[in-house]
C-alpha positions as CSV (number, residue, x, y, z in Angstrom):
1,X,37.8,-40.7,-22.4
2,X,37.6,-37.6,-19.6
3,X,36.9,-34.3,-20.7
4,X,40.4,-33.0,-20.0
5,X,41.7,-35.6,-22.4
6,X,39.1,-34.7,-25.3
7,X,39.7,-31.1,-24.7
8,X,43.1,-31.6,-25.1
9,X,42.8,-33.7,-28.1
10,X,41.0,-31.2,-30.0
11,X,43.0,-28.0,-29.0
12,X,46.2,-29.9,-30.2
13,X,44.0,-30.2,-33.6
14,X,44.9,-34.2,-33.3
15,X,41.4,-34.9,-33.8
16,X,39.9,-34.6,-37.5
17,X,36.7,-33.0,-38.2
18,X,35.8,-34.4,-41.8
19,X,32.8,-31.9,-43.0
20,X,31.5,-35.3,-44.7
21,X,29.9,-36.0,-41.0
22,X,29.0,-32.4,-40.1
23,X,25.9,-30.6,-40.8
24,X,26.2,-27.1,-41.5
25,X,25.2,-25.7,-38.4
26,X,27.1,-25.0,-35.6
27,X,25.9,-24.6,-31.9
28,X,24.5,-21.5,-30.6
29,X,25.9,-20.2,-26.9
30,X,22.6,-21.6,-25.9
31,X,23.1,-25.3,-26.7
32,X,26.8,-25.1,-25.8
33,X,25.6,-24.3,-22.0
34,X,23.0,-26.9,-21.8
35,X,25.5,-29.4,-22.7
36,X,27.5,-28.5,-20.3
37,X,25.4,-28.7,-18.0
38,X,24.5,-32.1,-18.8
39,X,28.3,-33.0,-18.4
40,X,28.3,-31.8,-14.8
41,X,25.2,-33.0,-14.1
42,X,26.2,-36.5,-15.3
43,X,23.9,-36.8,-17.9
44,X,25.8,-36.5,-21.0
45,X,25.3,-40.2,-22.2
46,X,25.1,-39.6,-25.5
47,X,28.4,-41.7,-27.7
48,X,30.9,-39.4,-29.2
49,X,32.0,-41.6,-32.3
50,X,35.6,-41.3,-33.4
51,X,37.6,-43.2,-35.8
52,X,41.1,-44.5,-35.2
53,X,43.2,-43.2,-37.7
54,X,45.7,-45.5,-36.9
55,X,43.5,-48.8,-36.6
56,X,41.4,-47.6,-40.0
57,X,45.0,-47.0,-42.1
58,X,46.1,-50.5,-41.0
59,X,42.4,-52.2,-41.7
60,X,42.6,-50.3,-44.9
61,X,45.9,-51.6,-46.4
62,X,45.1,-55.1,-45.5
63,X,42.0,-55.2,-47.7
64,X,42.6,-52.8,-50.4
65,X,46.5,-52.6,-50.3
66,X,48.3,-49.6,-50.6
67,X,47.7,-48.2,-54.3
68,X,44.0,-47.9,-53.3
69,X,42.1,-44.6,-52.2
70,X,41.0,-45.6,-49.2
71,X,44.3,-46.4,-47.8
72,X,45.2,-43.4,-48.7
73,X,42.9,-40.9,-47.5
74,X,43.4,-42.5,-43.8
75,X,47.2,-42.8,-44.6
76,X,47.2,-39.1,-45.6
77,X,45.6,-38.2,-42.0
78,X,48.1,-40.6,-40.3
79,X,51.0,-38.7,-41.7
80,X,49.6,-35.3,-41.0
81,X,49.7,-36.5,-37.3
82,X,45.8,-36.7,-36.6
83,X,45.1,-39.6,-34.4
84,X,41.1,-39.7,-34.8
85,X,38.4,-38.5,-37.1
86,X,35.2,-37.6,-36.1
87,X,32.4,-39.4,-37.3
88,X,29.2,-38.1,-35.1
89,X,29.5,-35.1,-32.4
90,X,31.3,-32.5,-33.5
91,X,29.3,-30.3,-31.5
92,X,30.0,-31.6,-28.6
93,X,34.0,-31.9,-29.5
94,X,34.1,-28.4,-30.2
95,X,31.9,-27.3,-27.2
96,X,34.0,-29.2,-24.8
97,X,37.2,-26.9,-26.8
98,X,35.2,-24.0,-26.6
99,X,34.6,-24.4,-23.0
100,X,38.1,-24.9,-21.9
101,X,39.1,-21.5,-24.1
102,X,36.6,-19.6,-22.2
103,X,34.4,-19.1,-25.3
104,X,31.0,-19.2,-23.6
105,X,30.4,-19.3,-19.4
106,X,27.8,-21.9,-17.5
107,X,24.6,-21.0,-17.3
108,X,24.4,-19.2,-13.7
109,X,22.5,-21.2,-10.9
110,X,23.2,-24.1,-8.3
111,X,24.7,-27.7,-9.9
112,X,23.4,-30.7,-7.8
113,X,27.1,-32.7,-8.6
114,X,26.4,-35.4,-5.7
115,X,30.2,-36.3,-5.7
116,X,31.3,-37.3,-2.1
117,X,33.9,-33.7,-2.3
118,X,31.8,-31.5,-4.3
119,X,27.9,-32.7,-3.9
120,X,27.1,-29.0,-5.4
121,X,28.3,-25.7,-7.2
122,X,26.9,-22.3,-7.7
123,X,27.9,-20.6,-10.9
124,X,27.8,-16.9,-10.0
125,X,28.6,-13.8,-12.4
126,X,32.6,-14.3,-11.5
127,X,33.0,-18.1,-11.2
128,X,31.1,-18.8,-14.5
129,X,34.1,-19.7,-16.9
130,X,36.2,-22.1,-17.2
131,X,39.3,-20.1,-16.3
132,X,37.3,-18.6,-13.0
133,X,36.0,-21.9,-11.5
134,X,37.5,-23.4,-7.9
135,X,40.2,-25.6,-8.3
136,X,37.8,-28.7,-6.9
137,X,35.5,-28.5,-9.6
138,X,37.5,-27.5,-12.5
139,X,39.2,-30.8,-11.7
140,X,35.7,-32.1,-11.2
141,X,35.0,-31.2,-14.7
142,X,38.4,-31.9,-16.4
143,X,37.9,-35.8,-14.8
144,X,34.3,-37.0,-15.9
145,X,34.1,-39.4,-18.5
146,X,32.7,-38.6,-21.9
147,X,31.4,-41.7,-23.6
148,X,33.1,-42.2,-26.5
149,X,32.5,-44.6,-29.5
150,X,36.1,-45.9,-30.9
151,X,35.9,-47.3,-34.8
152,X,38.8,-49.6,-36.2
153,X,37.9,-51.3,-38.6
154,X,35.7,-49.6,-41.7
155,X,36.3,-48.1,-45.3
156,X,35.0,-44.7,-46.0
157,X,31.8,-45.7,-47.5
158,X,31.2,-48.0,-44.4
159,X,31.9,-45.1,-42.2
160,X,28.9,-42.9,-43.9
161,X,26.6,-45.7,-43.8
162,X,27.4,-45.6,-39.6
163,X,26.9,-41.8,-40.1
164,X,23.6,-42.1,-41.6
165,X,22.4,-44.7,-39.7
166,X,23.1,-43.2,-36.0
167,X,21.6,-39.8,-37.4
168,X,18.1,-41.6,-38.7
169,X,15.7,-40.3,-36.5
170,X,16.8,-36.4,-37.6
171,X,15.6,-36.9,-41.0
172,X,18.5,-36.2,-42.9
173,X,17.7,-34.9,-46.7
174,X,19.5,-36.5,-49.8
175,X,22.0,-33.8,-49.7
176,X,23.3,-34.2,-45.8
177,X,23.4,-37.7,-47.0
178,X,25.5,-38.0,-50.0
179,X,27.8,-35.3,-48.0
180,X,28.5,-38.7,-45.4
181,X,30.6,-39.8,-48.5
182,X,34.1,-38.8,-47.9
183,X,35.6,-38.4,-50.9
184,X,37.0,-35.5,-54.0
185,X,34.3,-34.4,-54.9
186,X,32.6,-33.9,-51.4
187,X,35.4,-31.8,-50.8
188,X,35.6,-29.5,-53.8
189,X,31.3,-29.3,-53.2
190,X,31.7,-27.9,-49.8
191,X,34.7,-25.5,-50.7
192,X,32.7,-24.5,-54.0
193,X,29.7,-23.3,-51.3
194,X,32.3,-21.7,-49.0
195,X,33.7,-19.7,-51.5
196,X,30.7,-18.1,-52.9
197,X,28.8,-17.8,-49.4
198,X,28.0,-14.5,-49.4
199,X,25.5,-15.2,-52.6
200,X,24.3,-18.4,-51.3
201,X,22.9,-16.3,-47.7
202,X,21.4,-14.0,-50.2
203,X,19.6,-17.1,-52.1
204,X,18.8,-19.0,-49.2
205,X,17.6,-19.1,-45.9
206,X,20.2,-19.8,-43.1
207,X,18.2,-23.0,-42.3
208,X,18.4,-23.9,-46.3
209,X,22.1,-23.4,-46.1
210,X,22.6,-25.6,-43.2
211,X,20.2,-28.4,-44.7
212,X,22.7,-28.1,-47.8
213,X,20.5,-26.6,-50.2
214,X,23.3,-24.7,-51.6
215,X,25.8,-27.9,-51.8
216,X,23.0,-29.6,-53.9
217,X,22.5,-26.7,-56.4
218,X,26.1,-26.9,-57.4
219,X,26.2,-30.6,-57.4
220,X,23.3,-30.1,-59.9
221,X,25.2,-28.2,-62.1
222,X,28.0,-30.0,-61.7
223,X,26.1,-33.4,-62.9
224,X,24.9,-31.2,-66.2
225,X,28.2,-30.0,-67.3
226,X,29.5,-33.5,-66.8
227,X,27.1,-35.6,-68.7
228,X,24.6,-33.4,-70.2
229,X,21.2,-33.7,-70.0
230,X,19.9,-36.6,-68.3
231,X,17.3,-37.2,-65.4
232,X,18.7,-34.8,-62.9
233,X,17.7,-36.7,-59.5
234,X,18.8,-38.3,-56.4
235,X,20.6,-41.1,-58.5
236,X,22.7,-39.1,-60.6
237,X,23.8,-36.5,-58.0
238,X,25.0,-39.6,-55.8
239,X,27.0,-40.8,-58.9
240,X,28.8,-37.7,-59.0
241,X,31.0,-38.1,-55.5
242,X,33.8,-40.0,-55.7
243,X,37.9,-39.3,-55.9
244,X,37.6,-39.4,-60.0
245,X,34.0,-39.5,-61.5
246,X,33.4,-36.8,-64.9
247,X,32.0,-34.3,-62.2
248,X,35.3,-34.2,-60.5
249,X,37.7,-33.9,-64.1
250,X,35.4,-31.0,-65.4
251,X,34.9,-29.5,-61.9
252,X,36.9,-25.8,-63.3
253,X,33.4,-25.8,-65.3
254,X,31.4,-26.1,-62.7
255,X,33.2,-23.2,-60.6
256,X,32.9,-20.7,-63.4
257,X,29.3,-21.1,-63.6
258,X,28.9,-20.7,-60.3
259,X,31.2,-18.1,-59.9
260,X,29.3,-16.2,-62.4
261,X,25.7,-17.1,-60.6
262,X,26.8,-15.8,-57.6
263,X,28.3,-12.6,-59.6
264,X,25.4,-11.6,-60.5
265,X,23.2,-12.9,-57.6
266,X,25.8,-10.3,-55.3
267,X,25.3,-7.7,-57.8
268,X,21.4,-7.5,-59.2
269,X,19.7,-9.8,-56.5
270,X,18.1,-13.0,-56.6
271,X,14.9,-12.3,-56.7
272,X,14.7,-13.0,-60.7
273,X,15.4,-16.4,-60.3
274,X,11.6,-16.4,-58.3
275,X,9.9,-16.4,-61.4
276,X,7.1,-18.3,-61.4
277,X,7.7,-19.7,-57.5
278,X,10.5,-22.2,-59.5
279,X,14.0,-21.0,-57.7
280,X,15.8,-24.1,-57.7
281,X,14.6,-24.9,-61.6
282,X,15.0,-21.7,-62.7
283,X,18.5,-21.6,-61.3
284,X,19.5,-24.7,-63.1
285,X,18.1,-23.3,-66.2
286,X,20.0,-20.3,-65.9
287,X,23.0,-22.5,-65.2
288,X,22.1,-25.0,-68.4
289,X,22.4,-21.5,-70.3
290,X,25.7,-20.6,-68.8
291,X,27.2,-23.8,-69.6
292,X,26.4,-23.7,-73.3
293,X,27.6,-20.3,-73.3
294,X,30.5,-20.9,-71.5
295,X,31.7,-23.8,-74.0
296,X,31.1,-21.8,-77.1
297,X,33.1,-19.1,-76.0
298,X,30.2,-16.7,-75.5
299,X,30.7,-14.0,-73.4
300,X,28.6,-11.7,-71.1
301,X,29.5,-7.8,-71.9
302,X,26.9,-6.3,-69.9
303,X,25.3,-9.0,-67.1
304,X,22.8,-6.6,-65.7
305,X,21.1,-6.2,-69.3
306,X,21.7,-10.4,-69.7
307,X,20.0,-11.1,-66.2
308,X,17.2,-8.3,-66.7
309,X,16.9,-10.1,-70.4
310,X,17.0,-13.9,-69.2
311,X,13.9,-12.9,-66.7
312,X,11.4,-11.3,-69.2
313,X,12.4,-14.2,-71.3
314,X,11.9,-16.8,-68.5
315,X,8.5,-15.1,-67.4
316,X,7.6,-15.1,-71.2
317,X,8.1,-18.9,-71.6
318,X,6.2,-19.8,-68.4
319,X,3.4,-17.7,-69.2
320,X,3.2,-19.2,-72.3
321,X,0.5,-22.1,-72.6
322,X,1.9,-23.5,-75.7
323,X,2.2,-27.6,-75.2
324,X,5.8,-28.5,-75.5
325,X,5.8,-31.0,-74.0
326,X,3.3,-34.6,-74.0
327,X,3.4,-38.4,-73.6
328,X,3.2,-41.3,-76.3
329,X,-0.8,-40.9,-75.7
330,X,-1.6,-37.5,-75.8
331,X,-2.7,-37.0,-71.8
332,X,-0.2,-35.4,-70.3
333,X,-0.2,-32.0,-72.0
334,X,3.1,-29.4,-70.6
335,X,3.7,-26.2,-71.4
336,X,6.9,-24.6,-70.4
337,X,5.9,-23.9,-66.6
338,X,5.1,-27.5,-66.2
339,X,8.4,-29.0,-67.6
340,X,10.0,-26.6,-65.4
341,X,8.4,-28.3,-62.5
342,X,10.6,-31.5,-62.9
343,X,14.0,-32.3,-63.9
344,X,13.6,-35.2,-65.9
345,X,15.8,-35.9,-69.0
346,X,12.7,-34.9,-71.3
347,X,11.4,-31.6,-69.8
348,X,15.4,-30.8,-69.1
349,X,15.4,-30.9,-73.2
350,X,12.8,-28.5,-73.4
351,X,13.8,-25.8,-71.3
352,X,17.5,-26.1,-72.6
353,X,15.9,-25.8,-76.5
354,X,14.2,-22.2,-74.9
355,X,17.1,-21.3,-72.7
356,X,19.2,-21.0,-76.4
357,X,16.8,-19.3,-77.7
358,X,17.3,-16.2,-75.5
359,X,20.4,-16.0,-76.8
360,X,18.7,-15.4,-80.9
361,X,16.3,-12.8,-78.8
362,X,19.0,-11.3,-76.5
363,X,19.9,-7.2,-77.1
364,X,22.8,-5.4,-79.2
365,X,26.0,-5.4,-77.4
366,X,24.9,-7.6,-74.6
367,X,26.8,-10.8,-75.8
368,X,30.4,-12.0,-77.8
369,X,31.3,-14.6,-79.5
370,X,35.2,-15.1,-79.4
371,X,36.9,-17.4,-81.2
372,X,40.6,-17.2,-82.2
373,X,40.3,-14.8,-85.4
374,X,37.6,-12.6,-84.6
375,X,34.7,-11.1,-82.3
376,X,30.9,-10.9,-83.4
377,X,27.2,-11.0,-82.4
378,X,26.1,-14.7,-81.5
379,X,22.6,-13.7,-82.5
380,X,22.6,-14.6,-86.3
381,X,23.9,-18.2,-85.7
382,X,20.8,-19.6,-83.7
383,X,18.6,-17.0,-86.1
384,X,20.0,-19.4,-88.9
385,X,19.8,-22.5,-87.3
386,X,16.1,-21.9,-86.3
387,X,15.3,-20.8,-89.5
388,X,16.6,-23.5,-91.4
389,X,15.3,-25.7,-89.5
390,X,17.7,-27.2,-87.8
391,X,18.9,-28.9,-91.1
392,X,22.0,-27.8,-92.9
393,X,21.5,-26.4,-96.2
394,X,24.6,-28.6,-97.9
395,X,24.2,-31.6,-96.5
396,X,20.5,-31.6,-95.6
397,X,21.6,-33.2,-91.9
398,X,20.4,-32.1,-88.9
399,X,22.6,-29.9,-87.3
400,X,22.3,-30.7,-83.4
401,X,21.8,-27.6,-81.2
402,X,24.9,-28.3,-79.3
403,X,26.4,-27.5,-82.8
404,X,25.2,-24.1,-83.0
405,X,28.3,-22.5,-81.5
406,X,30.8,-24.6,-82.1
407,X,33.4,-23.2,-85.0
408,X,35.1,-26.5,-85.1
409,X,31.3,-28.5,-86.7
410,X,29.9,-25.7,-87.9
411,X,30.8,-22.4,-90.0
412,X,28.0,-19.2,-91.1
413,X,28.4,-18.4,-94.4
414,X,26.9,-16.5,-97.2
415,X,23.9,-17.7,-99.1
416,X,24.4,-15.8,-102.1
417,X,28.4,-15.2,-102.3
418,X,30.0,-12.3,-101.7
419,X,32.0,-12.1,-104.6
420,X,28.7,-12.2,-106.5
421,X,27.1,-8.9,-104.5
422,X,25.5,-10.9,-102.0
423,X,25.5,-8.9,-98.5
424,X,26.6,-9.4,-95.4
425,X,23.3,-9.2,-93.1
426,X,21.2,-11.3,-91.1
427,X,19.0,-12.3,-94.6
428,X,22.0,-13.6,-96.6
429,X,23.4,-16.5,-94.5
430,X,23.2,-19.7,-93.5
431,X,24.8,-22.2,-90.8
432,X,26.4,-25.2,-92.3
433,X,28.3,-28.1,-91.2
434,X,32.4,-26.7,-91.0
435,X,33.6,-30.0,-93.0
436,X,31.2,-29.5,-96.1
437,X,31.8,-25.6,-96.0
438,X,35.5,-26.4,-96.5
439,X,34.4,-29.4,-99.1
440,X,32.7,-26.8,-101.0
441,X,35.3,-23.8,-100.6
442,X,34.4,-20.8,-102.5
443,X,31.9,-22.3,-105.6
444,X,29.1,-21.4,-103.7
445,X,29.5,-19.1,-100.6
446,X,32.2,-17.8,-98.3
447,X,32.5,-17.4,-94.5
448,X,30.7,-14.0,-93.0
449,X,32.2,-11.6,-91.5
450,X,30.0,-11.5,-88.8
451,X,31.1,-8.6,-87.0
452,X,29.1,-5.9,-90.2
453,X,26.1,-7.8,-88.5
């Protein structure tokens, strides 16, 4: 293909640059120039690969048929008029745009060409644009052939196999990997990081963004809210992209939390979340906390005092040697600071047990629980659970901590009744289990009002 016809290609937006195969970072002046001047020094030999949308629709519907997702992602292109998709070199697409638009000049100096009408050029200070070079060797450019890698026949999982394969020896990290996987969630990922930019250059370095740090923070998060705590690794986060996996149906989730990281992040800083030289764990505590809060209809009031609360409570738990944390055999002793240097379905436990209990420790008129019939301090039910036990007074079951908040399983009521001159304070209740409350109705106790607390 020549360099007129790529140009061409891309300025009539026919060609389709899937983020899936692009990296973050986008070519300085610098590097734009030096391919250039690889191209009209004939040395640009490196394979632009595009797919054919055409070819990959057809290949598609003959071997998953029409009704399947692969079909119609490349259908979806094919009808929106694209005729190829980029798979490796957008770079090098966009330079050769850029180029012809007059976005950056050639580097100035003398180009040994060697071509029998134009064996060498001078780029000077008014002949160093596209739009300013001689007609001979703007037709000289517009003419030499780029090579270019044509792919037919492939699915999109083949395609980020090729992807990663032709992009081996530039050590890609687990997260420019799984972002090769065109699919939903991939695409919600990226917009999720675009969105909330301007907190993610304030959390990470411009070299973290563009190795994707950001994009696997929120896949993180979106991997908790899906399924909870479990081991938190490469496997999991690779589970999550696809067109309909648990991370895609409760993505909304997912966005709020981040939304409201990035809130506060753009507000108060981000140096809390250094506590302890743990950003990335400390974040996805933070974020475990969020997401409990978020599901139990607890609300922030006042984020700075939450975020200046949530660190002194952080630092607090990771200076704190207390073990919390050992194996079947007694020899691998972890306080908080340790479990908080993996993210492993056990020390994920741990931290997510101390993360709810900032919320029994947090100040007056910080937090809100809402529910449909009233407003009041969240404080007492964690103080009730924790000092019960854990077990439920009426029924003498556990009550799990996922319960604590949750009006539908569980109900705080008074421990001596009301009607009997018990009072409503933080000494005379109790959190029970919402179907025995109801069981019992008023022989024993009645519901709190919460909001005399």
């Amino acid at each position: 293909m020549t360099f007129g016809r790529l140009s061409e290609l891309q300025r009539e937006g026919l060609i389709y640059l899937d983020d899936a195969f692009q990296s973050n970072c986008r070519w300085t002046v610098a590097l734009n120039q030096a391919y250039m001047k690889s191209i009209l020094l004939g040395h640009a030999v490196t394979p632009i690969i595009l797919g054919d949308v055409n070819s990959l629709t057809a290949s598609c519907e003959v071997h998953y048929g029409e009704g399947s997702e692969e079909y119609k992602f490349f259908k979806n292109l094919q009808d929106q008029g694209y005729k190829y998709i980029t798979i490796d070199g957008n770079n090098r697409d966009n330079c050769v745009c850029a180029f012809t638009k007059d976005e950056f000049p050639l580097i100035e100096g003398v180009y040994d060409i060697e071509e029998q009408d134009l064996p060498r050029f001078t780029a000077g200070k008014n002949d160093k644009i596209y739009s300013q070079l001689p007609a001979n060797v703007k037709q000289y450019v517009e003419g030499v052939k780029i090579n270019i890698l044509l792919i037919t026949q492939c699915d999109r999982i083949g395609l980020a196999a090729l992807f990663s394969k032709v992009n081996e020896g530039l050590s890609l990290n687990d997260q420019e990997k799984r972002n090769a996987i065109m699919c939903r969630f991939g695409n919600m990922i990226r917009d999720l990081v675009k969105e909330n930019l301007k907190a993610f250059e304030i959390m990470y370095s411009q070299k973290n963004i563009n190795r994707r740090h950001p994009d696997e923070f929120c896949v993180s998060v979106a991997v908790i809210v899906a399924n909870g705590l479990i081991n938190l690794d490469r496997i999991s986060r690779t589970k999550a992209y696809g067109d309909s996996t648990l991370e895609v149906i409760t993505f909304e989730k997912t966005k709020t939390i981040i939304k409201q990281i990035a809130y506060v992040v753009e507000n108060y800083g981000a140096s809390g979340f250094s506590i302890g030289s743990k950003f990335n764990n400390n974040l996805i505590d933070f974020a475990m906390l969020l997401n409990y809060m978020n599901s139990n209809n607890i609300v922030v009031d006042d984020w700075k005092k939450f975020y200046n609360h949530w660190v002194k409570c952080q630092s607090d738990y990771i200076n704190d040697a207390t073990i919390l944390l050992n194996n079947k055999n007694g020899t691998a002793p972890k306080p908080y600071a340790k479990c908080l240097s993996a993210n492993n379905k056990s020390t994920l436990n741990v931290r997510y047990e101390k993360q709810l209990d900032m919320i029994s420790k947090v100040p007056d008129y910080v937090l809100t629980l809402r529910d449909e019939t009233r407003l009041y301090d969240p404080k007492c039910r964690f103080i009730f659970w924790r000092r019960q036990n854990g077990i439920c007074p009426l029924t003498n079951k556990p009550i799990e901590a996922r319960f604590i908040y949750d009006g539908k399983i569980t109900h705080v009521d008074h421990t001596v009744p009301w009607s009997k001159g018990g009072q409503t304070n933080s000494e005379n209740g109790a959190l029970v289990f919402a179907s025995a409350n109801l069981e019992k109705g008023n022989k024993d106790m009645v519901d709190i009002d919460v909001e005399e607390l």
